[in-house]
N, C-alpha and C positions, 0 to 999 in steps of 0.2 A: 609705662612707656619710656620713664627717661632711664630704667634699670636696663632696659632691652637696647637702648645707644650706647649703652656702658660693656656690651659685650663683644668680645674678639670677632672677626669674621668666624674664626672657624667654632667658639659657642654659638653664633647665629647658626651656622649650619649644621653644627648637631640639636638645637632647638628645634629647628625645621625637619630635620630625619623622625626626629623624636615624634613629632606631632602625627606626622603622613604613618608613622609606623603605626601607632596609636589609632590612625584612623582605618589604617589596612587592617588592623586586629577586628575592630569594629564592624567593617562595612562585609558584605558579602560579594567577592570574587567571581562567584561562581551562581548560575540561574536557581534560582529555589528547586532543588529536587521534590518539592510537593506538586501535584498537580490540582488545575483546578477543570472541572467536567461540567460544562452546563447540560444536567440531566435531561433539562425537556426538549433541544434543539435535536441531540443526539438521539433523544425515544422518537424523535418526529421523523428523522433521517431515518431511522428502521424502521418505522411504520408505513413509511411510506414508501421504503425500497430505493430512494434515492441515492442509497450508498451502494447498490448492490448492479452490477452490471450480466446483463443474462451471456450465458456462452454462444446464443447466433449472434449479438450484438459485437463481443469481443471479437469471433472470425472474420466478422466483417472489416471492422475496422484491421485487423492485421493483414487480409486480403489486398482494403485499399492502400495500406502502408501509410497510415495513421500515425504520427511521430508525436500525439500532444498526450503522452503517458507512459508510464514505465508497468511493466507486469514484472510481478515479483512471484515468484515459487518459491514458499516457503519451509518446502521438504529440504530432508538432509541432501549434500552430493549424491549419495550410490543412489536415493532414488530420481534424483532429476536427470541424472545421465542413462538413467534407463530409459525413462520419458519426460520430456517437457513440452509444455505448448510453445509453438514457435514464437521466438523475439523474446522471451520470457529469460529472468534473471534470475541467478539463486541468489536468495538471503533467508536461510531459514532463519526459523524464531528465535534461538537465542544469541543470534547476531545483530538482530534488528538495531537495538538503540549504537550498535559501530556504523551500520551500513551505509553513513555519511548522504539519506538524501536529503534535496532541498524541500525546505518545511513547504513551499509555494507547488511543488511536483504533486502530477496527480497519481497518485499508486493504485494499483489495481493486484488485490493479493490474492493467493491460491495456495491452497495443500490438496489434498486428497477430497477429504467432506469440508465440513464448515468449522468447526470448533476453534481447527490453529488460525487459520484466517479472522476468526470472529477475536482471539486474543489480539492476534495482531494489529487488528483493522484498533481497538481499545487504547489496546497501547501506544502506538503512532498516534490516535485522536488526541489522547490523552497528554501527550510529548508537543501536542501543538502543530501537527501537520494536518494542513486542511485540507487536502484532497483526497481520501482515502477512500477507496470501494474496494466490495467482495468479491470474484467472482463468484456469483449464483449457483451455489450447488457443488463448487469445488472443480477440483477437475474431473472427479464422475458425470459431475455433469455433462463436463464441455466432453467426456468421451460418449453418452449417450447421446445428445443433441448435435454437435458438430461431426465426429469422428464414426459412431454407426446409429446413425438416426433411424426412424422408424415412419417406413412409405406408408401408405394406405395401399389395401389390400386392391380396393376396385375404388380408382382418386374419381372425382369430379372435375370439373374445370380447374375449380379453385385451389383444390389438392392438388393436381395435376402441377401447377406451376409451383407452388409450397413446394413441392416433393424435387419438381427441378431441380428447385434452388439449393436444397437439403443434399442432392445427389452431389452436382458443381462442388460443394463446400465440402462435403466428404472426400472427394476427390482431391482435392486441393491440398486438403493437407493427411492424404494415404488416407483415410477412413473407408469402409465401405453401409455403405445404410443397407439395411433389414426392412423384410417384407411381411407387415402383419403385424399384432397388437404386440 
């Protein structure tokens, strides 16, 4: 202690650089790039479909104009500008970890089938964003069930109004529904 009174101002503050430097080499900067996955929450979440939002559920809420989530299209440009589901954003897959969203945002992802959604939906869990779902089926799906769904040939009551509401919704966003199996 008394050799450290015996020093200049300015060897006190190269002491002091010296030290923080030493501790900058040390410490890490930067968030640990390992991830860590709690296996069995995430097998629980697919098991139980929790993470996966069906395509009349999605038109719905884009109908009511639903603002608590972001749809992400995860196709390249040329194919999102040929078709996207409305309100939907491009961020294909391997822009995701730039695509700057908030880890607290609920995302709701889409390609074609399932496969780039299902890397995506991993990779984001995995990155620590907790709000992550699929859409169910991809967008094939959302173009068989919302965009040309499929009447019943001779409805019931109950089909009757189902089939309605399948018409309304296909309409809504240009689809036309199909008559028969």
């Amino acid at each position: 202690m008394q050799r450290l009174s015996q020093l200049s101002l300015n060897q006190k503050l190269a002491l002091v650089a010296f030290v923080l430097g030493l501790v900058a080499i040390a410490a890490q900067p930067y968030a640990d790039a390992r991830a860590t996955i709690d296996t069995k929450a995430l097998a629980l979440e697919v098991a139980t479909k929790a993470d996966q939002v069906e395509p009349l559920d999605l038109a719905a809420w884009i109908i009511e104009g639903r603002a608590d989530y972001r749809l992400i299209d995860l196709r390249g440009p040329a194919e999102f500008a040929q078709y996207h589901i409305p309100t939907a954003e491009n961020a294909p897959l391997a822009t995701l970890p730039e695509a700057g969203f908030g880890r607290n945002e609920r995302l709701v992802l889409y390609a074609d089938g399932g496969v780039d959604a299902a890397q995506a939906w991993l990779l984001l869990r995995a990155s620590q964003y907790k709000a992550v779902s699929i859409l169910d089926g991809g967008l094939d799906q959302w173009k068989q069930q919302v965009l040309f769904p499929i009447l019943a040939e001779n409805p019931d009551d109950a089909q009757r109004a189902r089939d309605e509401r399948l018409k309304s919704m296909a309409a809504h966003f240009g689809g036309q529904p199909r008559i028969g199996a």
